[in-house]
Backbone as a printed PyTorch tensor [residue, N CA C, xyz], in Angstrom:
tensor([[[ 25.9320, -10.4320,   2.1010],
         [ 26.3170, -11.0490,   0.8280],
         [ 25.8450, -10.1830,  -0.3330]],

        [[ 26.6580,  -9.9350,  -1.1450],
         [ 26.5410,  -9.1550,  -2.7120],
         [ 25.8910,  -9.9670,  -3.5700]],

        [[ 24.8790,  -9.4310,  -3.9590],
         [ 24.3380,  -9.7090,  -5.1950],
         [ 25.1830,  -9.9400,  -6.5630]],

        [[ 25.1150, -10.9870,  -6.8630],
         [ 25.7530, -11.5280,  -8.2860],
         [ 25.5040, -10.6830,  -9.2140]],

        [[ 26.1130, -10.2680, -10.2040],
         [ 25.5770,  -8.6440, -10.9890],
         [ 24.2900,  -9.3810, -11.9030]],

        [[ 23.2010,  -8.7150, -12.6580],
         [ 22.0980,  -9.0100, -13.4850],
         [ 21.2140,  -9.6820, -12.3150]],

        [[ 21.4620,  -9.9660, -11.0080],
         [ 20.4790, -10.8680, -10.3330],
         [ 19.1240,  -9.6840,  -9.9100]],

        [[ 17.8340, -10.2760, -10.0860],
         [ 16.7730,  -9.6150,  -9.5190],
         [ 16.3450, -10.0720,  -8.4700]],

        [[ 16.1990,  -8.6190,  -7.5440],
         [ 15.4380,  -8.9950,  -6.3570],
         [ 14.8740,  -7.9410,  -5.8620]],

        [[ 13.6230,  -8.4360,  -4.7140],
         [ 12.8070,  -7.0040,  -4.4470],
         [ 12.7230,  -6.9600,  -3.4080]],

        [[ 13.9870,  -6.5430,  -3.1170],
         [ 14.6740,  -5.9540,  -1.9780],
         [ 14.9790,  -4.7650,  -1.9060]],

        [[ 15.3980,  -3.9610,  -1.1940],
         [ 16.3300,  -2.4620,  -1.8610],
         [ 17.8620,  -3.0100,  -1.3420]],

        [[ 18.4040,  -2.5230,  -1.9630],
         [ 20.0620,  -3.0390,  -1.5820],
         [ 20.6950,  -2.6150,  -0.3900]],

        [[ 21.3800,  -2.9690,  -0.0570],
         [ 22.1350,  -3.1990,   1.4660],
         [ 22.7520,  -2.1070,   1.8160]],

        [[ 23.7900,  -1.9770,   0.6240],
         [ 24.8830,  -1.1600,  -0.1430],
         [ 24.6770,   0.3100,  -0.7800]],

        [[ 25.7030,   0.6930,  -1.0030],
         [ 25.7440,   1.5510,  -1.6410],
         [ 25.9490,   1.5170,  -3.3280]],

        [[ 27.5410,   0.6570,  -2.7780],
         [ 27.8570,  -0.4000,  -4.0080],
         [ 26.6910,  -0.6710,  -4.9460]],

        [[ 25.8710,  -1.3130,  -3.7710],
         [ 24.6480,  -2.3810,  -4.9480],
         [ 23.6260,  -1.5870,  -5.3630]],

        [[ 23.9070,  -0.5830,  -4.9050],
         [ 22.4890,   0.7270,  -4.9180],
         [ 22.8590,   1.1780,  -6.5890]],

        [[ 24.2160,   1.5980,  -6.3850],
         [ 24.7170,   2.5000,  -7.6840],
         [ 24.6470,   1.0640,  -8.7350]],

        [[ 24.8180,   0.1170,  -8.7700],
         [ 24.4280,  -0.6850, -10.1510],
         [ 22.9640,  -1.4980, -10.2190]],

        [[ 22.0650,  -0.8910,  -9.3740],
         [ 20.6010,  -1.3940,  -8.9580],
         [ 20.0560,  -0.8930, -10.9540]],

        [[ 18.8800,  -1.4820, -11.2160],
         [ 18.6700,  -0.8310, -12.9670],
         [ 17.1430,  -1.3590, -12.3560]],

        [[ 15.7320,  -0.4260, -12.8570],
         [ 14.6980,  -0.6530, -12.3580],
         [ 14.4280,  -2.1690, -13.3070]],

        [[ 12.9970,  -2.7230, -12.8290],
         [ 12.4830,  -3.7750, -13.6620],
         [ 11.2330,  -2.9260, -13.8900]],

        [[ 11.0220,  -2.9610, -15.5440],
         [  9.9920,  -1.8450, -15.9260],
         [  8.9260,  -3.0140, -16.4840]],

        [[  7.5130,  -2.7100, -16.3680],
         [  6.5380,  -3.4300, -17.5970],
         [  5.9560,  -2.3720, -17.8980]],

        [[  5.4970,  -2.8770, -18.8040],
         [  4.6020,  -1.6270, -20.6280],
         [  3.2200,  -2.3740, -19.9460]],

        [[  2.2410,  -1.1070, -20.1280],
         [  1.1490,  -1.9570, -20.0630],
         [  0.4740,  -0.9610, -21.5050]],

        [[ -0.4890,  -1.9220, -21.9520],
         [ -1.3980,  -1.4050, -23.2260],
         [ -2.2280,  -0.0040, -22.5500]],

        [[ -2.3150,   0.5350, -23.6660],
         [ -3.2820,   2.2140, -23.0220],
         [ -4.1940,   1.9630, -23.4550]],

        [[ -5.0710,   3.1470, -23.3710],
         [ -6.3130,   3.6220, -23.9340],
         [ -6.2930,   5.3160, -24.2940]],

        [[ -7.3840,   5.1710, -25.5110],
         [ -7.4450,   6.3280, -26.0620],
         [ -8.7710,   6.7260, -25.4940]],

        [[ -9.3630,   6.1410, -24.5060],
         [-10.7740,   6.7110, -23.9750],
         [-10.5100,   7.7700, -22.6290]],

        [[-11.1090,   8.8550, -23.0120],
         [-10.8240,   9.8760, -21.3380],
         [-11.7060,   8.6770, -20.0620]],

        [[-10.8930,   8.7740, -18.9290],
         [-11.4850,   8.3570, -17.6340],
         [-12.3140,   9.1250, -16.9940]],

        [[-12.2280,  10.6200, -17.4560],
         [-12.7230,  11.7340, -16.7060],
         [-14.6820,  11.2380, -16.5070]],

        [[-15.2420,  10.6540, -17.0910],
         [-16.7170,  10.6420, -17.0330],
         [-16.5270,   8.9360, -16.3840]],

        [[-16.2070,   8.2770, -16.2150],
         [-15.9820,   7.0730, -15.6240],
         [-16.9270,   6.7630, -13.9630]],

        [[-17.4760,   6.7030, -13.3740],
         [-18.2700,   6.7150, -12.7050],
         [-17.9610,   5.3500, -11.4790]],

        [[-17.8140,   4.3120, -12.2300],
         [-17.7340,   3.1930, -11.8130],
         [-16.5730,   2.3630, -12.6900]],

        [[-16.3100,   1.3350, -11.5050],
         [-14.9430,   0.4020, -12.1460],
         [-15.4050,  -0.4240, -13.1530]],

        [[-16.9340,  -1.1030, -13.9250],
         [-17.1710,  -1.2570, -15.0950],
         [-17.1070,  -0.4770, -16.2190]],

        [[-17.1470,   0.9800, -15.8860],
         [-17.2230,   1.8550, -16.9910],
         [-15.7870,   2.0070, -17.5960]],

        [[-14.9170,   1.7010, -17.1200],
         [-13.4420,   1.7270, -17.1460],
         [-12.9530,   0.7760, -18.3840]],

        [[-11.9160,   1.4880, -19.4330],
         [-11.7540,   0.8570, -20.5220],
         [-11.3000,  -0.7700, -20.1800]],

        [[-11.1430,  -1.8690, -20.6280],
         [-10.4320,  -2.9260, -20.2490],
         [ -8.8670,  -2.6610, -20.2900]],

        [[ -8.2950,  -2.0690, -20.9900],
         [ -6.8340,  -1.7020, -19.9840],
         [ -7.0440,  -1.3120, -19.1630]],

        [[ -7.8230,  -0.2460, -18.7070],
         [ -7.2660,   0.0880, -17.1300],
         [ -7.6680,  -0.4910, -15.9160]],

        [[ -8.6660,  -1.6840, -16.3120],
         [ -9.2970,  -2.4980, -15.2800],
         [ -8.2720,  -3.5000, -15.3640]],

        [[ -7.5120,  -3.6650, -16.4360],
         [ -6.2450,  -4.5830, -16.5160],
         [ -5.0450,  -4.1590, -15.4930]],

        [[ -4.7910,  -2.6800, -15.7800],
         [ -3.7770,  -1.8300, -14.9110],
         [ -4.1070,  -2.3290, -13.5920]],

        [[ -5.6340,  -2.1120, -13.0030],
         [ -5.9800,  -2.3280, -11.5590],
         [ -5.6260,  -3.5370, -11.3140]],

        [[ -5.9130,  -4.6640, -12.2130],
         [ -6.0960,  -5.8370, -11.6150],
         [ -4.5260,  -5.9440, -11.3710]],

        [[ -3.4420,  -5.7700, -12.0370],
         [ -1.9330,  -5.4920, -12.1590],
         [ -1.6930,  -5.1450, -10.6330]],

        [[ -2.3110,  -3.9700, -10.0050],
         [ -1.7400,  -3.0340,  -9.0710],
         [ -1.9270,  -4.1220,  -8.0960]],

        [[ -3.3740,  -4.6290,  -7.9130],
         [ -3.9830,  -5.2490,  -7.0940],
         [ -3.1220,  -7.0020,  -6.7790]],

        [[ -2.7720,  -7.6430,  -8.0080],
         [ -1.9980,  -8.6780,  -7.7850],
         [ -0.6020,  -8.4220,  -7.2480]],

        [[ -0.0810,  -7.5580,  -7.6560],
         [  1.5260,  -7.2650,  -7.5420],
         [  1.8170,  -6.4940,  -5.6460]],

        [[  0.8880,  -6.0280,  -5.2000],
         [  0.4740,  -5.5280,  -4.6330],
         [ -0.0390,  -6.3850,  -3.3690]],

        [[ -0.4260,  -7.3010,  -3.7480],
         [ -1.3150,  -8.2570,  -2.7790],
         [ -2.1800,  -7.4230,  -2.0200]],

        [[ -2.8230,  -6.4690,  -2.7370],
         [ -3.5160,  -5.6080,  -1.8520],
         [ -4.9480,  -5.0250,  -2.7120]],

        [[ -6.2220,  -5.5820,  -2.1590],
         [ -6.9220,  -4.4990,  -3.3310],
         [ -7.6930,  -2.9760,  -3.2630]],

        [[ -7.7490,  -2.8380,  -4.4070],
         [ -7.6710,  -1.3070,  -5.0830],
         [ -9.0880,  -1.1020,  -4.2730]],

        [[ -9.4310,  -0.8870,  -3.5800],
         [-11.0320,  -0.0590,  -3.4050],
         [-11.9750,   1.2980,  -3.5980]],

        [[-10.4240,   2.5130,  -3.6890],
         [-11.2430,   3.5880,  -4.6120],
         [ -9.9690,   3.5900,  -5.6930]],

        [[-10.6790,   3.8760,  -6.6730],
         [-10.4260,   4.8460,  -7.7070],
         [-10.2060,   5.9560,  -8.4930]],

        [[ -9.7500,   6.7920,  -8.4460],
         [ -9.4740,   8.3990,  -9.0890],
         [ -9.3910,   8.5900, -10.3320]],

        [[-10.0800,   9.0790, -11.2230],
         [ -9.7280,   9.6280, -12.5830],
         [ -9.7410,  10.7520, -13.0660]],

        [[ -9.9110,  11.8410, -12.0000],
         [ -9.4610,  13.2900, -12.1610],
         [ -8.9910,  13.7280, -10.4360]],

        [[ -9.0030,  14.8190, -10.5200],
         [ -8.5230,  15.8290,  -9.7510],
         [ -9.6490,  16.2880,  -9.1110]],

        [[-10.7890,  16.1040,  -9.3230],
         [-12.7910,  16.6370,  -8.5220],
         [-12.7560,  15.4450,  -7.7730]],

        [[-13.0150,  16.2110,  -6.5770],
         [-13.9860,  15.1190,  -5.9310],
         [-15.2490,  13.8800,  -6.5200]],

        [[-15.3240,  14.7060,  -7.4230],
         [-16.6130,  13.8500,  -8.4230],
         [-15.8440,  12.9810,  -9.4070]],

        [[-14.3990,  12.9540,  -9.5470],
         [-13.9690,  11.7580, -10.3460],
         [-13.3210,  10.7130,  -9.6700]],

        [[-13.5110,  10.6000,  -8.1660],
         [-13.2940,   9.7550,  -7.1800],
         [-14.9350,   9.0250,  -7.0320]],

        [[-14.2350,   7.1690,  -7.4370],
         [-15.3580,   6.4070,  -6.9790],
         [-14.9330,   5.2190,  -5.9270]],

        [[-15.6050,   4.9540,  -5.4340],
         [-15.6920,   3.7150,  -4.2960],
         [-15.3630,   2.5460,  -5.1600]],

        [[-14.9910,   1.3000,  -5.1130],
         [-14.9700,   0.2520,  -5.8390],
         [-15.4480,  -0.8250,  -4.9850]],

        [[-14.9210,  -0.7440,  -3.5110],
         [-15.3030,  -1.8310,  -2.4780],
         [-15.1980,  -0.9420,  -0.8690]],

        [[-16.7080,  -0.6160,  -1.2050],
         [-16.9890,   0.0400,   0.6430],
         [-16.7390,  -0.8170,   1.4410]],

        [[-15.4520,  -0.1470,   2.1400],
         [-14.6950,  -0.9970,   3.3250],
         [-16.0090,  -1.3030,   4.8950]],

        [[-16.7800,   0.0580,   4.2000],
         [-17.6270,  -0.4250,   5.4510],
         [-18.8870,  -0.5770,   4.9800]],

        [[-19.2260,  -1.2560,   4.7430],
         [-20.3280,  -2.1600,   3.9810],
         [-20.1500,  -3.1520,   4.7480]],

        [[-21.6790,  -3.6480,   5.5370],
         [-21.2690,  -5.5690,   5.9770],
         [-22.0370,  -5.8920,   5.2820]]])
């Protein structure tokens, strides 16, 4: 069955048809003007981007446990050690 045109769903389409009139669903999220690069931990993190996470993490049904804010090994932090009991 074809999708009614304007209908949303989060699916990928069947079709080809439905592929070529597919249009993404976008959200804006607020920025920050603070570098992440010295960020250490997920408190140090501006409140947008702990907003962004919490975003990834709901939409996602999945949560975020490390973090990256550069390209060094040293701007990778843990958020929730999977192996921690």
């Amino acid at each position: 069955d074809a999708l009614p045109s304007g209908a949303e769903t989060a699916e990928f389409p069947a079709s080809v048809e439905e592929l070529s009139r597919a249009k993404p669903v976008l959200r804006a999220f607020p920025g920050w003007k603070t570098p992440l690069k010295r960020c250490r931990s997920y408190d140090a993190l501006p409140g947008a981007a702990r907003a962004y996470v919490a975003f990834i993490e709901e939409y996602t049904e999945t949560p975020v446990g490390i973090v990256s804010v550069g390209y060094e090994r040293a701007d990778t932090f843990v958020r929730d050690d999977p192996w921690r009991i």
